[in-house]
N, C-alpha and C positions, 0 to 999 in steps of 0.2 A: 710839731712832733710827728715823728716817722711811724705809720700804726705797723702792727706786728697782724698778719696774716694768720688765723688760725680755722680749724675746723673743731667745733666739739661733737664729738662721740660720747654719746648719752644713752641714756633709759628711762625719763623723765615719767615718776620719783618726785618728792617732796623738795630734797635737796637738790636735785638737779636743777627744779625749775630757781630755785633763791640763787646757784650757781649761773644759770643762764643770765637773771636778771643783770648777776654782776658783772659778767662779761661786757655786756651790751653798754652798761652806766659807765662802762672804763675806757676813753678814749685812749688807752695805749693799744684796743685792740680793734682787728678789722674781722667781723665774724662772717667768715664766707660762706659756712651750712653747718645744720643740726645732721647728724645722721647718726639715725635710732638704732639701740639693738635692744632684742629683749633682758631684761632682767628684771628689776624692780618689777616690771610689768609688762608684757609682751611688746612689742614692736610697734606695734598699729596702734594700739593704746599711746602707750609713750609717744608718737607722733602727734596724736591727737592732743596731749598735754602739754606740748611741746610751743603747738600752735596758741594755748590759750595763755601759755606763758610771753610771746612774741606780742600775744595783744595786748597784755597785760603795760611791756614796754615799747609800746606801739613801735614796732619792729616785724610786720610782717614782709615787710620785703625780701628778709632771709630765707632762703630755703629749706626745708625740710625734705630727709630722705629717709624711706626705711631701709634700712639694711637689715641684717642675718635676723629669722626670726624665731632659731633654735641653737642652742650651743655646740659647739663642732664634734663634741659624741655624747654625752651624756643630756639625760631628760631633762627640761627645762623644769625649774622651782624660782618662783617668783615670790617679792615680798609683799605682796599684795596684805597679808596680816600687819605689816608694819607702814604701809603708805594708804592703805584703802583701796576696795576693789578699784574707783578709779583712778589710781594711783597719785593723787592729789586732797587726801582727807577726807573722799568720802564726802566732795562738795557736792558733785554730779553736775556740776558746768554744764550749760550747752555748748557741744559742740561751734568752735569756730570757723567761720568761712575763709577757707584760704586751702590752699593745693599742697596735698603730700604727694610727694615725688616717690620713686623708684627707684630699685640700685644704689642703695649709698656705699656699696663697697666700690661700683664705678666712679660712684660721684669721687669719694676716698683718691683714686686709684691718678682720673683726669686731672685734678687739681693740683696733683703733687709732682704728673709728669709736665705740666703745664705753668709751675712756678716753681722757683727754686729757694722760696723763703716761707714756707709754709710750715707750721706745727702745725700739732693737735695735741687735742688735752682730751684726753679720754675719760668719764666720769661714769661709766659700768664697768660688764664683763667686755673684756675684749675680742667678743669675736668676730665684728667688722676689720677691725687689725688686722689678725691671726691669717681673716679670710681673702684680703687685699693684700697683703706680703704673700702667701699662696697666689696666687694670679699674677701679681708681680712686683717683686721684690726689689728691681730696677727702680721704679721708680720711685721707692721711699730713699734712693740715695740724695733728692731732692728736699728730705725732709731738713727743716731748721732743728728743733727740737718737742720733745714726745714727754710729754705730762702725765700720769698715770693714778688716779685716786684709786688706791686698790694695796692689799697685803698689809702683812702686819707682821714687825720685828720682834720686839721683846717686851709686847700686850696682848692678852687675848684676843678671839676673834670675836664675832658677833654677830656668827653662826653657826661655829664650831670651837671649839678648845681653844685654837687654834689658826683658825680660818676666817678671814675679811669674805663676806659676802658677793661682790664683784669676782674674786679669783676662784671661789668656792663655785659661784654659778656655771661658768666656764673655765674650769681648770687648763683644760686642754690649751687652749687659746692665750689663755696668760703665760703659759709656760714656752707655746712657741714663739711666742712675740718677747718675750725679753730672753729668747736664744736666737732669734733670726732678726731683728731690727737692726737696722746699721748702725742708729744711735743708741746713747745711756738712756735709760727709762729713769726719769726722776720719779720715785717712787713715794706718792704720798698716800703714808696708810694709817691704820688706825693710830700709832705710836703720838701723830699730832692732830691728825682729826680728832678724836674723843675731845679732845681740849678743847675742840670748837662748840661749846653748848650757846643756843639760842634762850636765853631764861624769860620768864614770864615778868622779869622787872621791864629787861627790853623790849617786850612785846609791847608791853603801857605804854612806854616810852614811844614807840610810833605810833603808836596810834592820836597823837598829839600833833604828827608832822603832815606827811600826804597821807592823805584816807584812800586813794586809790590802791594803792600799793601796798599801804600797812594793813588795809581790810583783806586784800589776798596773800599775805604772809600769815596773818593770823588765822585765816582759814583753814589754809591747807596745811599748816602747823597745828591746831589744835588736837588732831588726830594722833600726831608724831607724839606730839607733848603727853598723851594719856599712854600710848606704847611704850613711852621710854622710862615713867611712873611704875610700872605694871611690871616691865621687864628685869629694870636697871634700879630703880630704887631712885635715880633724876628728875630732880623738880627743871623744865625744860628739855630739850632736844638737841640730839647731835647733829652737828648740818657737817657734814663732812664734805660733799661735793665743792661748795665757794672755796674753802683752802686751795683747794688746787688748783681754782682760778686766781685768787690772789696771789700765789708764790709764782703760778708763772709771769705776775705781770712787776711782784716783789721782791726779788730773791732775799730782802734781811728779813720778812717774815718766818724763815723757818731755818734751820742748822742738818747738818747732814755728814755722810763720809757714802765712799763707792766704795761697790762692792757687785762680787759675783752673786745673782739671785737667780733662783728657779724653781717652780711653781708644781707641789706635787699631785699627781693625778687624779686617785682614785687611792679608795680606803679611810682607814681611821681619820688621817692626816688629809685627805684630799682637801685642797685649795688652798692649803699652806705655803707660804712666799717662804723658800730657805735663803736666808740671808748668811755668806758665807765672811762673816763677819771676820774672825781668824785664817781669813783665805787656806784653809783644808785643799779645797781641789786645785789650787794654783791655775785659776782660770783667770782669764781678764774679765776685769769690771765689767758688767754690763748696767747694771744701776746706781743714780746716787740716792740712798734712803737715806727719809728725810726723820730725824727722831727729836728734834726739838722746835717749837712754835713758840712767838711770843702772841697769846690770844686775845688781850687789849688791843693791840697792836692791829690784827687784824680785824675784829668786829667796829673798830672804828672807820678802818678802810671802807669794809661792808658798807656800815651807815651811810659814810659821808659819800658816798656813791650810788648808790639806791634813795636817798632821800636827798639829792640834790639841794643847796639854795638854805640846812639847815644844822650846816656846818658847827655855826658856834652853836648851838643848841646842842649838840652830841658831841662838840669838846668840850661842856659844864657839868655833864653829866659821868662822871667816872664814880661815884659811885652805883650807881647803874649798871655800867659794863665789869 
């Protein structure tokens, strides 16, 4: 099997790190570097979570870079209420030994002039993107294709009206990046991540299989899990970041159509993905938004790749999932 070259763009977050894990478990992909930007939790932070997730799938050989550590104009607002000051539940880890690098919008910028089959799957705000097609745009003509967990079609947000968190954080930046990228942004938003809940059957449920792995999902989930009680009225949590590892490595996981989107600034509405579903401005496609998931479908993927070797064990359990 021919692996697929990617880079994630993260803010590791709760979700991110279950996201990272899956990447890594998934031999369809070859993960070339993390590179941080703030949201969920500043830049440095998220680095640092980053690396305790890499230990976690004994994966520290990947590199980690911080990139941008403020959004391209507006004041930075983190979820630190919804992931924990340390943005991992409020475990307070010790810090791992391993090296966070510098420049991840270079790192971005080298890898893509430097190969010609490279995505990324972006699982914050985008403003390592926004800040690397600014510097140079050239060389995302090299890009394969661009992942985007972020915006929300015809669901609310979930932090405004309206507004997915990722594009709310950095409006600015989402909105130049899906008018200046060469390619479609597949656009995976709240519309099928909400579908993705983590339930506390399946927490039981691994903690049955690897105890290394199931002990740090349940950790840094239990935090999420009492947030989205509080918030939402949700027995379990939303993991929205793994979707968009899975589709890019499954495309019959999720249904879609393209369409012209753009990301509004500021006001009421700020961070709002318009999705010109009835093409109004007669623009070309720039994304394909993704509004249907099959979510069995993909929490088994999850499983059987995070808990390697217990395969039939989480194909007998469907009523669980």
């Amino acid at each position: 099997m021919e692996k697929r070259k990617v880079i994630i763009d993260c803010d590791p977050g709760i979700d991110d790190s279950l996201a990272i894990l899956l990447a890594l478990a998934s031999d369809e992909l070859e993960v070339l570097g993390l590179t941080i930007t703030s949201g969920n939790v500043p830049a440095v932070l998220g680095a640092k979570n980053a690396l305790k997730t890499l230990q976690i799938a004994s994966r520290l050989d990947i590199p980690v870079y911080v990139g941008e550590k403020l959004p391209l104009k507006r004041e930075l607002v983190t979820a630190q209420d919804t992931h924990g000051e340390d943005g991992i539940g409020e475990n307070f880890y010790d810090d791992v030994e391993g090296e966070i690098l510098e420049d991840g919008v270079g790192f971005i910028i080298d890898t893509l002039k430097n190969n010609k089959d490279v995505s990324i799957i972006a699982l914050g705000p985008l403003t390592n993107i926004a800040k690397a097609l600014m510097k140079d745009k050239e060389a995302f003509n090299n890009l394969d294709e661009f992942v985007s967990m972020g915006g929300a079609f015809r669901i609310h947000g979930n932090c405004s009206p309206v507004a997915e968190f990722n594009y709310w954080v950095d409006p600015h930046s989402a909105d130049y990046t899906y008018k200046n990228l060469p390619k479609k942004i597949h656009m995976v938003g709240l519309d099928v991540t909400r579908k993705i809940v983590l339930t506390p059957n399946i927490i039981e449920f691994i903690n049955r299989l690897d105890k290394e792995k199931s002990k740090f999902i349940t950790e840094i989930t239990r935090f999420y899990i009492d947030f989205h009680w509080e918030q939402e009225g949700i027995i379990g949590c939303v993991i929205n970041d793994p979707l968009a590892v899975a589709y890019f490595i499954d495309r019959n996981l999720c249904k879609g159509f393209d369409s012209y989107v753009e990301v509004v600034h500021d006001g009421v509405a700020m961070g709002q993905s318009i999705v010109d579903s009835f093409n109004f401005y007669k623009n070309e496609a720039n994304a394909h938004v993704l509004t249907e998931t099959d979510e069995k479908a993909f929490m088994k993927m999850f499983l059987k790749r995070i808990f390697k070797g217990y395969e039939k064990e989480i194909d007998a359990i469907e009523g669980v999932i």
